[in-house]
Structures are given as C-alpha cells and as structure tokens.
PDB file of N, CA, C and O in Angstrom:
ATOM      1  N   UNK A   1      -4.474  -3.596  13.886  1.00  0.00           N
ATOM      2  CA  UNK A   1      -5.461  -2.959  14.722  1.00  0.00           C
ATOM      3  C   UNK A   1      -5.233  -3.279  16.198  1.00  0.00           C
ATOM      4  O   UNK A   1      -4.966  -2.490  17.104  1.00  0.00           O
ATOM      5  N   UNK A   2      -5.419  -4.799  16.253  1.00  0.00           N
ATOM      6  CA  UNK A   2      -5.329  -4.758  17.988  1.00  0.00           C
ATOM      7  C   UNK A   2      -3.656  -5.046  18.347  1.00  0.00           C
ATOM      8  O   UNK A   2      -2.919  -5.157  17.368  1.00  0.00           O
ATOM      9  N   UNK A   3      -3.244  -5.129  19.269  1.00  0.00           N
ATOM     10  CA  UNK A   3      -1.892  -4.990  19.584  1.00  0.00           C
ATOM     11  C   UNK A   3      -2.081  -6.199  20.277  1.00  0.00           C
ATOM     12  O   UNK A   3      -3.172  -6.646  20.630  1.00  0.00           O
ATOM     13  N   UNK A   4      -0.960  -6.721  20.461  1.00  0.00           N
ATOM     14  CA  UNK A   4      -0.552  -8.469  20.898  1.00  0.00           C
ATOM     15  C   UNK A   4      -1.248  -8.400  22.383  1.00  0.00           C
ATOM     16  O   UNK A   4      -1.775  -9.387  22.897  1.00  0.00           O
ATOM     17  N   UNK A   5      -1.186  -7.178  22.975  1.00  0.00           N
ATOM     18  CA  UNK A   5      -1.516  -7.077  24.330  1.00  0.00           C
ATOM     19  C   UNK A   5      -2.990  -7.278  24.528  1.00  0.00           C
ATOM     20  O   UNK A   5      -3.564  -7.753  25.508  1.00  0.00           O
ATOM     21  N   UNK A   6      -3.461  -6.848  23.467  1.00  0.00           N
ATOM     22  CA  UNK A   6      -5.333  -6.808  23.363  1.00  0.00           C
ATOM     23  C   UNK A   6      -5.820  -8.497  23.645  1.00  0.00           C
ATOM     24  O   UNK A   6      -6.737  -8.815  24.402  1.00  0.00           O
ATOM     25  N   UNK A   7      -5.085  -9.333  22.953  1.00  0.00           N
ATOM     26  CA  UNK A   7      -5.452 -10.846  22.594  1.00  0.00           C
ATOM     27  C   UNK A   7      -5.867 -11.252  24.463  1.00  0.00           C
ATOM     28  O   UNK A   7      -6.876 -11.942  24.612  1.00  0.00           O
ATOM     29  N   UNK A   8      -5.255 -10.910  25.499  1.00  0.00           N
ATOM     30  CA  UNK A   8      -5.267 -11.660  26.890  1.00  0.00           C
ATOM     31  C   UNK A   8      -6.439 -10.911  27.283  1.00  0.00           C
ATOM     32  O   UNK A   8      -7.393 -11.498  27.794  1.00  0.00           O
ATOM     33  N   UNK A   9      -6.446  -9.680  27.090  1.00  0.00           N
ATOM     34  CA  UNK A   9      -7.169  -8.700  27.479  1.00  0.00           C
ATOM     35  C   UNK A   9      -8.823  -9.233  27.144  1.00  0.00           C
ATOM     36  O   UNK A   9      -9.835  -8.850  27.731  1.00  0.00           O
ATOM     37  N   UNK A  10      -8.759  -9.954  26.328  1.00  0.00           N
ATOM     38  CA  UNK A  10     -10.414 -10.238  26.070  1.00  0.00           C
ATOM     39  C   UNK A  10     -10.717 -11.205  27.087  1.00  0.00           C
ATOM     40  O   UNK A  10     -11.883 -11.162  27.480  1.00  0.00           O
ATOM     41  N   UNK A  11      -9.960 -12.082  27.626  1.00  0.00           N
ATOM     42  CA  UNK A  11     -10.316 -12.985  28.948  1.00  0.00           C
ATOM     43  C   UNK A  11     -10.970 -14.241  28.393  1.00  0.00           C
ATOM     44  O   UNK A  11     -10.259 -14.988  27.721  1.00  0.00           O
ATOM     45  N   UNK A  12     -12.300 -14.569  28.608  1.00  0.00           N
ATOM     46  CA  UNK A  12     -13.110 -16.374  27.953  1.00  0.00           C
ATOM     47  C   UNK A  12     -13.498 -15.555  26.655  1.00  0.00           C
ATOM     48  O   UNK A  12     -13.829 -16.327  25.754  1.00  0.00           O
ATOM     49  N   UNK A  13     -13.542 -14.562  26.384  1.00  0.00           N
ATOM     50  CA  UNK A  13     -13.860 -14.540  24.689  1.00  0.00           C
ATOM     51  C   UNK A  13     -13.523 -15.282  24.010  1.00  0.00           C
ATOM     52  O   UNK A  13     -12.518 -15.912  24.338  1.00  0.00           O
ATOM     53  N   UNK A  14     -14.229 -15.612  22.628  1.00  0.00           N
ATOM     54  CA  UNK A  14     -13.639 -16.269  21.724  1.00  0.00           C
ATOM     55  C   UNK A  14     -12.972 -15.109  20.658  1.00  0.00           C
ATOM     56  O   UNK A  14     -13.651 -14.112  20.415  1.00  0.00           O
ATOM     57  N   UNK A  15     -11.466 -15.283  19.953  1.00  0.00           N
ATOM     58  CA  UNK A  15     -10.725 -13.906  19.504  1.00  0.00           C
ATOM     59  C   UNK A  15     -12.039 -14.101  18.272  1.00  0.00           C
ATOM     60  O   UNK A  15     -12.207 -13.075  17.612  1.00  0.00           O
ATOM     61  N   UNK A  16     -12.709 -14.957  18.005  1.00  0.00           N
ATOM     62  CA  UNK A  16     -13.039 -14.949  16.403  1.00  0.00           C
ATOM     63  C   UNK A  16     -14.600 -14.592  16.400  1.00  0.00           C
ATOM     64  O   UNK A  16     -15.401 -14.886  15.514  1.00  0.00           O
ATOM     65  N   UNK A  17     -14.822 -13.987  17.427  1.00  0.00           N
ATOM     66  CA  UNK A  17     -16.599 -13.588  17.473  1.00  0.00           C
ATOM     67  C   UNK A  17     -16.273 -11.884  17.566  1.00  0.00           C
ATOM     68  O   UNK A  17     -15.457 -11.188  18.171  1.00  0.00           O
ATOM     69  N   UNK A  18     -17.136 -11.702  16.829  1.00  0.00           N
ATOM     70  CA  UNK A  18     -17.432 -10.022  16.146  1.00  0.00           C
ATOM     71  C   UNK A  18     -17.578  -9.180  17.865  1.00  0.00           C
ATOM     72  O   UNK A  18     -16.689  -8.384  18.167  1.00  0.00           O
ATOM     73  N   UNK A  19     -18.724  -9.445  18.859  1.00  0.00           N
ATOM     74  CA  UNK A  19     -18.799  -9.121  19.978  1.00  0.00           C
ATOM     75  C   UNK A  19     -17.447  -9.057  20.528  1.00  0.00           C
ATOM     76  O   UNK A  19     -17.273  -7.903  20.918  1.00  0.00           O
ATOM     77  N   UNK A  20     -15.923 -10.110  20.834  1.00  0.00           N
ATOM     78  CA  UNK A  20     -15.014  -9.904  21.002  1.00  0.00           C
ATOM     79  C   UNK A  20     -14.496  -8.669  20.217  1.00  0.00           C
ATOM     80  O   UNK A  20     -14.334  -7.496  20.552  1.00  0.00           O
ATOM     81  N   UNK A  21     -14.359  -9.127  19.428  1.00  0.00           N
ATOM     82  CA  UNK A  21     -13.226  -8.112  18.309  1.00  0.00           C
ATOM     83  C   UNK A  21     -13.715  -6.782  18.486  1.00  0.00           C
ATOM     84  O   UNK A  21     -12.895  -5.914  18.187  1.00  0.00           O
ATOM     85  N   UNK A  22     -14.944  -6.343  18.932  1.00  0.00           N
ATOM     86  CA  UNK A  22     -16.021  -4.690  19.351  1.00  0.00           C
ATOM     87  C   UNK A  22     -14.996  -4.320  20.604  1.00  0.00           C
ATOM     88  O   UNK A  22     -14.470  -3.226  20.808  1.00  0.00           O
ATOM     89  N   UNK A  23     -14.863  -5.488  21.358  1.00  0.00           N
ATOM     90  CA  UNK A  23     -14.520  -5.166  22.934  1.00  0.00           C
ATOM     91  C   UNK A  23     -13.345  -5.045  22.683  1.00  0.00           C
ATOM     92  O   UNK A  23     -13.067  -4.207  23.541  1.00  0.00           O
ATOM     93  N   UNK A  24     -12.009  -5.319  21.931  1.00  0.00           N
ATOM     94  CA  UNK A  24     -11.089  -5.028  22.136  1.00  0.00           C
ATOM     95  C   UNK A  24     -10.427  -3.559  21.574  1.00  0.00           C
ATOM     96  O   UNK A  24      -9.556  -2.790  21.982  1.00  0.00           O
ATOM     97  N   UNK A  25     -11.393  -3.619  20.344  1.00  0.00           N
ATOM     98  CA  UNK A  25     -11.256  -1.843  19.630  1.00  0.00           C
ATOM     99  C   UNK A  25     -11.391  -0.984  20.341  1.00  0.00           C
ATOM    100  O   UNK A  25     -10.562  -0.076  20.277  1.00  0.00           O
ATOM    101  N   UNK A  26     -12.667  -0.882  21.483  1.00  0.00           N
ATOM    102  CA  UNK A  26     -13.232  -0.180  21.998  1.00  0.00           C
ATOM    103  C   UNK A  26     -12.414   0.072  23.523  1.00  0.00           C
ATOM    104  O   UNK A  26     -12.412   1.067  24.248  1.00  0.00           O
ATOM    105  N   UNK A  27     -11.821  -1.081  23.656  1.00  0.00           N
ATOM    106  CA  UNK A  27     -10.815  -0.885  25.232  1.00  0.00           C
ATOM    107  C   UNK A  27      -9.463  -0.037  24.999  1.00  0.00           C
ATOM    108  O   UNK A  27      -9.104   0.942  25.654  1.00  0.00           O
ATOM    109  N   UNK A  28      -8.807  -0.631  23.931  1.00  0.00           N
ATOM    110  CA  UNK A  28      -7.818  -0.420  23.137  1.00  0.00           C
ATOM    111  C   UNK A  28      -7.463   0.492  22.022  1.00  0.00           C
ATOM    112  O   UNK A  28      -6.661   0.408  21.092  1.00  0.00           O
ATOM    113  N   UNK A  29      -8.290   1.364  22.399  1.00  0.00           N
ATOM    114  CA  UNK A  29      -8.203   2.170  21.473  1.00  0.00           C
ATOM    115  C   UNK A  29      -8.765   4.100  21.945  1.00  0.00           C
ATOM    116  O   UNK A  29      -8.946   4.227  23.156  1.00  0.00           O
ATOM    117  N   UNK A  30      -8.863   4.641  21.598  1.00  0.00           N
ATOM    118  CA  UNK A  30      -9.511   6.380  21.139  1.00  0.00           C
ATOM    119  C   UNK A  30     -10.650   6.621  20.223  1.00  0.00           C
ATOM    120  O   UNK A  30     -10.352   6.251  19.088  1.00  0.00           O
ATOM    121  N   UNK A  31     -11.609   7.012  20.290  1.00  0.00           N
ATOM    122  CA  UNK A  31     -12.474   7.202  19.065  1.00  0.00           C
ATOM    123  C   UNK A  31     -11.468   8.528  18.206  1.00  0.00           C
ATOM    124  O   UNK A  31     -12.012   9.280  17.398  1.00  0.00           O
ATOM    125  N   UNK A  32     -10.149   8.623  18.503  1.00  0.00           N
ATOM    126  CA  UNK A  32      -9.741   9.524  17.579  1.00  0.00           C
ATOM    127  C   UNK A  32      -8.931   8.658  16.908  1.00  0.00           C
ATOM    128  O   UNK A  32      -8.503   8.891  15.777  1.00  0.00           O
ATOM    129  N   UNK A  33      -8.670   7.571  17.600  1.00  0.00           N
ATOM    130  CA  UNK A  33      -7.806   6.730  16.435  1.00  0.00           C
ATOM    131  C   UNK A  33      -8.706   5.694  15.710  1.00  0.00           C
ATOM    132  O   UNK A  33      -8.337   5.024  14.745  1.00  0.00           O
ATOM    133  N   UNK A  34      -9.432   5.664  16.054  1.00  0.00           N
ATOM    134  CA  UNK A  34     -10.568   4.706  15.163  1.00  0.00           C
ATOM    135  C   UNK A  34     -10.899   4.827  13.512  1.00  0.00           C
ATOM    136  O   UNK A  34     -11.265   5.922  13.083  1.00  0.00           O
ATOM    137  N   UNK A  35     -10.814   4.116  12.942  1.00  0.00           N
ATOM    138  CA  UNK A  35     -11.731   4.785  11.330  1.00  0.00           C
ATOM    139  C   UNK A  35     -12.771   5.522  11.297  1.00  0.00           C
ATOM    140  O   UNK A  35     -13.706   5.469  12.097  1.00  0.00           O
ATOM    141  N   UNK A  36     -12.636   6.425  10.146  1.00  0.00           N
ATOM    142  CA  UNK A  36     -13.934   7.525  10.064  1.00  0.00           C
ATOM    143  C   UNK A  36     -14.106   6.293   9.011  1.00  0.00           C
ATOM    144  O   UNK A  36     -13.308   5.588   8.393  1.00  0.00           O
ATOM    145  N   UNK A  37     -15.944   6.392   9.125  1.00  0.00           N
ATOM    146  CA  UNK A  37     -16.669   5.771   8.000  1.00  0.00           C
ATOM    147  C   UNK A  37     -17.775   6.275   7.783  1.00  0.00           C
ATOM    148  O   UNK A  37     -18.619   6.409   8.669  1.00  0.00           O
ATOM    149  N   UNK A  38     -17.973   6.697   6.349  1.00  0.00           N
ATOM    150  CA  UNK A  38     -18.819   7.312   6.346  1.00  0.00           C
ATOM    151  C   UNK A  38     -19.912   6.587   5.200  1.00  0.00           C
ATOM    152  O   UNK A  38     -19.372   5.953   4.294  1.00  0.00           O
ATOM    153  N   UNK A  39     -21.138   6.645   5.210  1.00  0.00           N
ATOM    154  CA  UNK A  39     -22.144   5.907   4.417  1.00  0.00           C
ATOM    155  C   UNK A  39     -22.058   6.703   3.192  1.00  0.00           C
ATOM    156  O   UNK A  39     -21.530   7.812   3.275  1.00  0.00           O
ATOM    157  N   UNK A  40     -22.483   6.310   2.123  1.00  0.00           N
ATOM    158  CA  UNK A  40     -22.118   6.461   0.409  1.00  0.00           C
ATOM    159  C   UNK A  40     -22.944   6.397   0.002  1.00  0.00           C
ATOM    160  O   UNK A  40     -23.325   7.381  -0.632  1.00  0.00           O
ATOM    161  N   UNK A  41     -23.986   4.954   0.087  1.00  0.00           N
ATOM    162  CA  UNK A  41     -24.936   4.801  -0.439  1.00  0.00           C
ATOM    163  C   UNK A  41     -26.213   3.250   0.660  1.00  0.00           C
ATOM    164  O   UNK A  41     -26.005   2.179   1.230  1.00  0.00           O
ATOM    165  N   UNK A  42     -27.232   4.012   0.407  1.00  0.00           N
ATOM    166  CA  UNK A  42     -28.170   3.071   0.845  1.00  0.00           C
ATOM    167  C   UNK A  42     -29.017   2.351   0.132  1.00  0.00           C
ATOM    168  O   UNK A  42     -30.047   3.005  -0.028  1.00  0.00           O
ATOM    169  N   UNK A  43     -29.081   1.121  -0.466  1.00  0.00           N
ATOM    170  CA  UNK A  43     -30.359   0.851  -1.432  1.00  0.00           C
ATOM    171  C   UNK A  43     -31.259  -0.336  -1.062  1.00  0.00           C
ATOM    172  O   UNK A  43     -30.817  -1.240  -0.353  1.00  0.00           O
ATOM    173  N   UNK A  44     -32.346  -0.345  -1.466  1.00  0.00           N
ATOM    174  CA  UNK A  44     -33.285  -1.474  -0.459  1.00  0.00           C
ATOM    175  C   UNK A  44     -34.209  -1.660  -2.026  1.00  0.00           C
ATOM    176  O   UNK A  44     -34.483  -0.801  -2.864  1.00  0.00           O
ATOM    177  N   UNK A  45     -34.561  -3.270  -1.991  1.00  0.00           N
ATOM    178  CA  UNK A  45     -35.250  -3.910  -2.403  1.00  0.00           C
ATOM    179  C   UNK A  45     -36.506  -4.545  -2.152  1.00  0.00           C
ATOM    180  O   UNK A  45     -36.364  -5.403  -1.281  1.00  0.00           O
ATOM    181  N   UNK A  46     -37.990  -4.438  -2.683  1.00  0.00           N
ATOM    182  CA  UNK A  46     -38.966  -4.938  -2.138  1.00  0.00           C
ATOM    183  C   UNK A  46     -38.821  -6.942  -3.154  1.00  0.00           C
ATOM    184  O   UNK A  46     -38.401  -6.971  -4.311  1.00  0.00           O
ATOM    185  N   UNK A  47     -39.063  -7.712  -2.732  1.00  0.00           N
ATOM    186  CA  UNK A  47     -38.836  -8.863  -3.158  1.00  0.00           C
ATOM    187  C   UNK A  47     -40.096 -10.019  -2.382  1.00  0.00           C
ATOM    188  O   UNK A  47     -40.120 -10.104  -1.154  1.00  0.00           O
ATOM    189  N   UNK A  48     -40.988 -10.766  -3.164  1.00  0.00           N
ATOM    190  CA  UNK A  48     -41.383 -12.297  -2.745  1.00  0.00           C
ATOM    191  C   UNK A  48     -40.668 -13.432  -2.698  1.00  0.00           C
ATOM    192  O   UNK A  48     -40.899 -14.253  -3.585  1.00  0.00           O
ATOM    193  N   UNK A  49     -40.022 -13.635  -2.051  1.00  0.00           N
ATOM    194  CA  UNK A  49     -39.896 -15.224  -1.824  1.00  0.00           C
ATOM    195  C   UNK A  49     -40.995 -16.119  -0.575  1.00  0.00           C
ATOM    196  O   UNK A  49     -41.829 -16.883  -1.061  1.00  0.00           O
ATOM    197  N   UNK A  50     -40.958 -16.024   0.490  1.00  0.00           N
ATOM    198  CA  UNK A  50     -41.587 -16.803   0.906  1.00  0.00           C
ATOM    199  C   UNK A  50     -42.872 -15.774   1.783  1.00  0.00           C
ATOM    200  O   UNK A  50     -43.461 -16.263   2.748  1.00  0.00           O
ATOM    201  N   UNK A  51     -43.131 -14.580   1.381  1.00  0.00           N
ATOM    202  CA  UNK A  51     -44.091 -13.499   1.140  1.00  0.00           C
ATOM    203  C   UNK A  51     -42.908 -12.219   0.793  1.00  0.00           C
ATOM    204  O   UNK A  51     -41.730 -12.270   0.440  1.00  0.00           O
ATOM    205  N   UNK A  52     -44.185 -10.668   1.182  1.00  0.00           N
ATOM    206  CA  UNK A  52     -42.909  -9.652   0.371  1.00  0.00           C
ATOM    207  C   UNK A  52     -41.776  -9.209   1.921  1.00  0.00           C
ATOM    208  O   UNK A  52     -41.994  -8.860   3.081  1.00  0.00           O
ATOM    209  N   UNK A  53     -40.812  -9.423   1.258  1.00  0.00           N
ATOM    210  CA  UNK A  53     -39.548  -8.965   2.136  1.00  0.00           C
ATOM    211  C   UNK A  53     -38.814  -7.621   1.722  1.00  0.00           C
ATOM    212  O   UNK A  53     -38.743  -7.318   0.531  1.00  0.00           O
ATOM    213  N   UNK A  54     -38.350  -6.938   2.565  1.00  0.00           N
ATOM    214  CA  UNK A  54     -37.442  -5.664   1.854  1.00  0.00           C
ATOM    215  C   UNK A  54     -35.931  -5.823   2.583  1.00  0.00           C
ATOM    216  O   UNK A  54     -35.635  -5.832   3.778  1.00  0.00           O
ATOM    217  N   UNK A  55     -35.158  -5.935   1.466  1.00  0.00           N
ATOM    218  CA  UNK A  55     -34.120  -6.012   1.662  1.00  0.00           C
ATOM    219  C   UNK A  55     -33.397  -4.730   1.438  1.00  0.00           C
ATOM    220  O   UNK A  55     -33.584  -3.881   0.567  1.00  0.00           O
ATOM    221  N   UNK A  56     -32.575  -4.768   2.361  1.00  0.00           N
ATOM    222  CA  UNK A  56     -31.680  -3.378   2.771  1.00  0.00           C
ATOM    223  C   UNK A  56     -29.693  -3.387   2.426  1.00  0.00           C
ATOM    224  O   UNK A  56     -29.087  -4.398   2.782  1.00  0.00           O
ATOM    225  N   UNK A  57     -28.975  -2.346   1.825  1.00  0.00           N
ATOM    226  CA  UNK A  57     -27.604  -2.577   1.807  1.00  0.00           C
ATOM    227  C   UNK A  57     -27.545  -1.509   1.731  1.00  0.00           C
ATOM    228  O   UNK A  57     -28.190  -0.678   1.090  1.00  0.00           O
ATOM    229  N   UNK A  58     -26.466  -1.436   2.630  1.00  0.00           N
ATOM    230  CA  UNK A  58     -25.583  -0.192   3.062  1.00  0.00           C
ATOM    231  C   UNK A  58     -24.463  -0.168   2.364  1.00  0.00           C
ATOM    232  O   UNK A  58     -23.858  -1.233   2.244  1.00  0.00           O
ATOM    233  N   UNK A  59     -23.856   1.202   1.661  1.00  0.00           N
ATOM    234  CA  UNK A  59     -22.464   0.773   1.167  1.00  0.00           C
ATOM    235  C   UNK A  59     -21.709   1.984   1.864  1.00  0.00           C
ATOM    236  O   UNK A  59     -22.371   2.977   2.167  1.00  0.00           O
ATOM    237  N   UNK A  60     -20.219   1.932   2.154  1.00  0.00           N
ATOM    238  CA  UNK A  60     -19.061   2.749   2.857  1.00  0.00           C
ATOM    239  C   UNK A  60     -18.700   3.742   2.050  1.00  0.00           C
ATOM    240  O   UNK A  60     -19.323   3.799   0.990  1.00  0.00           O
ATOM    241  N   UNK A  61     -17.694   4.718   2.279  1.00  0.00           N
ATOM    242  CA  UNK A  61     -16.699   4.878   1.267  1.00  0.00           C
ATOM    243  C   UNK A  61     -15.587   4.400   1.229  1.00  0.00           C
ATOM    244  O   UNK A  61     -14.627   4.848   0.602  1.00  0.00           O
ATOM    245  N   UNK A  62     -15.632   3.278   2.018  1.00  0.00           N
ATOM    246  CA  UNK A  62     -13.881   2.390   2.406  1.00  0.00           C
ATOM    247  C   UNK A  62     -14.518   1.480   1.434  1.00  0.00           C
ATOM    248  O   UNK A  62     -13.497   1.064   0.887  1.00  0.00           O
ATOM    249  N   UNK A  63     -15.718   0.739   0.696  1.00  0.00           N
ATOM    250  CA  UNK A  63     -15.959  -0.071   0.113  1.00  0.00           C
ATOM    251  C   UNK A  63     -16.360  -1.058   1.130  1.00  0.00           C
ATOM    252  O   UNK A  63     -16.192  -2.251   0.874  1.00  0.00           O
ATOM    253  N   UNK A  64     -16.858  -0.707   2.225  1.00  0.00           N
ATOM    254  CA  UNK A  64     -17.489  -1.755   3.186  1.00  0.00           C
ATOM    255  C   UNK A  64     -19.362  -1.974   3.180  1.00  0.00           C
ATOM    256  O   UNK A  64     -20.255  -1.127   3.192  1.00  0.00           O
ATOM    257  N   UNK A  65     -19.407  -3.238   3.161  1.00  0.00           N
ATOM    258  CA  UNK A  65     -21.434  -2.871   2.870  1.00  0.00           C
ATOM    259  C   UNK A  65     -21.552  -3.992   4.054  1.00  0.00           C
ATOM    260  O   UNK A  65     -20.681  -4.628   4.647  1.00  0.00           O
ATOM    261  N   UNK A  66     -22.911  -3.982   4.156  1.00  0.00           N
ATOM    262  CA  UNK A  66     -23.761  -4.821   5.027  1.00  0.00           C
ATOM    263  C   UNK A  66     -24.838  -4.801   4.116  1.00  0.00           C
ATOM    264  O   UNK A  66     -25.036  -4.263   3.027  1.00  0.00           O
ATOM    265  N   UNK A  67     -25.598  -5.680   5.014  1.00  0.00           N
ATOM    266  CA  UNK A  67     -26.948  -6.195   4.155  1.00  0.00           C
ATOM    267  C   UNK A  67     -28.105  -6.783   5.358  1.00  0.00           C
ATOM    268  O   UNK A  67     -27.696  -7.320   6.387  1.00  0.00           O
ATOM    269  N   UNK A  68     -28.992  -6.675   5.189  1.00  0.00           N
ATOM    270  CA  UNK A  68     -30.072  -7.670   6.122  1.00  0.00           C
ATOM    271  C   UNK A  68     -31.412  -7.313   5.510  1.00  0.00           C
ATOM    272  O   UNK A  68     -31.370  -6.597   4.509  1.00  0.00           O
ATOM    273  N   UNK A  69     -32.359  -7.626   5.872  1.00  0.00           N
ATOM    274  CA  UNK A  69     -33.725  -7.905   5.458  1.00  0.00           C
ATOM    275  C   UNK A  69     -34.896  -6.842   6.303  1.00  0.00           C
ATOM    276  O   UNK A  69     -36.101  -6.943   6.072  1.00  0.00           O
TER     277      UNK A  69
END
C-alpha cells in the first residue's frame, strides 16, 4: 500500500497509529486507486451487563468488520 517514500512523509507520526496510516493513504494515493468497500451486513445486539447496551457490527465484502457499542 504505502510506498517506502510515504514512511518520511508522515514526519513525528508514529508509523503504527491508525490516524498515521489515514494520512499516508490519503496523501499517497487517488480515491481511484483506493479499495472499493462495500457494507454486506449490519447486525446490532441489545445486551445487560453493567445496564442495557446495544452493540453494533459491521461486516465488508472483503471480510472486514468493526464493532463498538
């Protein structure tokens, strides 16, 4: 993804924080060369643990998910 040239290009970043790794795709790159991703599926959970929480997951069609509350 990023090219050897990208690594200087981030400056006091740290290479291993997500905010870095955004900034170098986004300098270094085309939104035509970027991945298409497209959402598949969404499913959310109502749950008690420490009262009621709803939990949320996203799934890709690359097989990529997230999750949060």
């Amino acid at each position: 993804m990023l090219k050897g040239a990208a690594l200087p290009a981030l400056g006091s970043l740290s290479v291993f924080s997500l905010p870095a790794l955004a900034e170098g795709i986004q300098t270094n790159s085309t939104p035509y060369q970027r991945i298409k991703v497209k959402f598949s599926d969404i499913r959310t959970a109502q749950v008690r643990v420490h009262g009621p929480q709803t939990h949320i997951r996203v799934y890709s069609d690359q097989g990529i998910y997230g999750q949060g509350e």
